[in-house]
C-alpha positions in Angstrom: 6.8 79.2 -1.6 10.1 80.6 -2.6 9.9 83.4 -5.7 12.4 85.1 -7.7 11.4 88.6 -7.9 12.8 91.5 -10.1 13.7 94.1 -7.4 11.5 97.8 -7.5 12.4 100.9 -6.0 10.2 100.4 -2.9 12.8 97.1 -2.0 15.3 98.7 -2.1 16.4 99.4 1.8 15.4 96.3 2.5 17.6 94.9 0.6 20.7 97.0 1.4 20.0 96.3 5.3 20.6 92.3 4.4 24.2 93.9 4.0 24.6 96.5 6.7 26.7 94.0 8.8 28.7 93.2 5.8 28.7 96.2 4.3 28.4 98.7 6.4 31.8 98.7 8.1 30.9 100.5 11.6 29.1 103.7 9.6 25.5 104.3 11.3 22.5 102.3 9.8 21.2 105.6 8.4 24.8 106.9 6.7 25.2 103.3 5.0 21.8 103.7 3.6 22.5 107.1 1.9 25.6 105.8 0.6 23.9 103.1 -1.1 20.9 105.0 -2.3 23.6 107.1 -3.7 25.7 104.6 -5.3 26.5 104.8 -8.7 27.4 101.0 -9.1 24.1 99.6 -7.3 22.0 102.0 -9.8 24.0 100.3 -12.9 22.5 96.9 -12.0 19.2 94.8 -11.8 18.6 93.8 -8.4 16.8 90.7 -7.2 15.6 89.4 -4.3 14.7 85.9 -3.4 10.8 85.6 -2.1 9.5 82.9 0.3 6.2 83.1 1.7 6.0 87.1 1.2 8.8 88.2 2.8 12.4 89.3 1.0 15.2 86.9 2.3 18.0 86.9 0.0 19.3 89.9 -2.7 22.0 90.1 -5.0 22.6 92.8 -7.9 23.4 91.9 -11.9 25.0 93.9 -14.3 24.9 93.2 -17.8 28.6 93.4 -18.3 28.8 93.0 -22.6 26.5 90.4 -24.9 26.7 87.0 -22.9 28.7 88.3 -19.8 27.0 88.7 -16.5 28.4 90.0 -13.5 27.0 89.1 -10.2 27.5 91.2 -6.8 26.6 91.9 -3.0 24.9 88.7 -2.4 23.2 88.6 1.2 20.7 87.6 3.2 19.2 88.6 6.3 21.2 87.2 9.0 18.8 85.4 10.8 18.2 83.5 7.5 21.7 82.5 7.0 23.0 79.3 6.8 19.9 77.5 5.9 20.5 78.0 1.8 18.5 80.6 0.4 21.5 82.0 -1.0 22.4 79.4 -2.8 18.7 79.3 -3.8 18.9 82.5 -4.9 22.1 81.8 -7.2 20.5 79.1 -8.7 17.5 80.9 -10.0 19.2 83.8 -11.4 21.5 81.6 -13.2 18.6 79.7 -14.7 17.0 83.4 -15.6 19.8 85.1 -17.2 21.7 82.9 -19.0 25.2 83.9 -20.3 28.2 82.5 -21.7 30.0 84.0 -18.7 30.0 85.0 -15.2 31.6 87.3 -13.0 31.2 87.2 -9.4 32.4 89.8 -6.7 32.3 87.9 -3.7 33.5 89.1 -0.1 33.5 85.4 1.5 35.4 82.1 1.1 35.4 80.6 -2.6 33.7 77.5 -1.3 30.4 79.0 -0.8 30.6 79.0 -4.5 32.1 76.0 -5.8 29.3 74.2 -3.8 27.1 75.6 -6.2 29.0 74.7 -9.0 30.9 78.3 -9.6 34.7 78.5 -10.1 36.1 80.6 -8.3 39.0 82.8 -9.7 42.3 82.9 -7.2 43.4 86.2 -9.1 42.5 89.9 -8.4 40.9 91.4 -11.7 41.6 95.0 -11.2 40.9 98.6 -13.7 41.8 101.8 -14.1 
């Protein structure tokens, strides 16, 4: 059974290890897990993880951006998991718990992960100061 689950302190390694190989851009396991324990963005958002049959498969992070503007972030999911759609799963299910008017995704991989799920995909770099 596949469960959306608000993410609590206790999930949270597990969840950053779903994108050490992503993520962690040759740094030892243990130095990319400070760094994300440390992070100030992954503290400014809600995590969730995606649930099936009692074990954690899929995570992403939200952050309430302004009223009606989500932004989504560091989807991943355990690499031997991949490719058999829990993260599009997960996607789907946050969607239908936070609704918005509008959603930002950061996204790392090709655009038409997304668009198969029905997201458009920006071509232009937002960037701030």
């Amino acid at each position: 059974m596949e469960k959306l689950i608000k993410a609590v302190l206790n999930d949270l390694d597990e969840i950053y290890s779903m994108g050490y190989d992503a993520w962690g851009e040759g740094s030892q396991y243990s130095d990319y897990l400070i760094e994300c324990r440390i992070s100030t963005k992954y503290k400014s958002g809600t995590w969730y993880v995606l649930n099936v049959d009692g074990e954690h498969i899929s995570s992403c992070i939200l952050y309430n951006i302004s009223d009606k503007v989500i932004g989504i972030g560091s989807l991943a999911t355990k690499s031997e998991k991949r490719k058999l759609g829990y993260g599009s799963l997960l996607i789907k299910k946050v969607l239908a718990r936070n609704e918005a008017d509008t959603y930002f995704l950061w996204r790392d991989i090709s655009p038409s992960y997304y668009e198969k799920n029905r997201i458009c995909c920006s071509r232009s770099k937002v960037t701030g100061s």
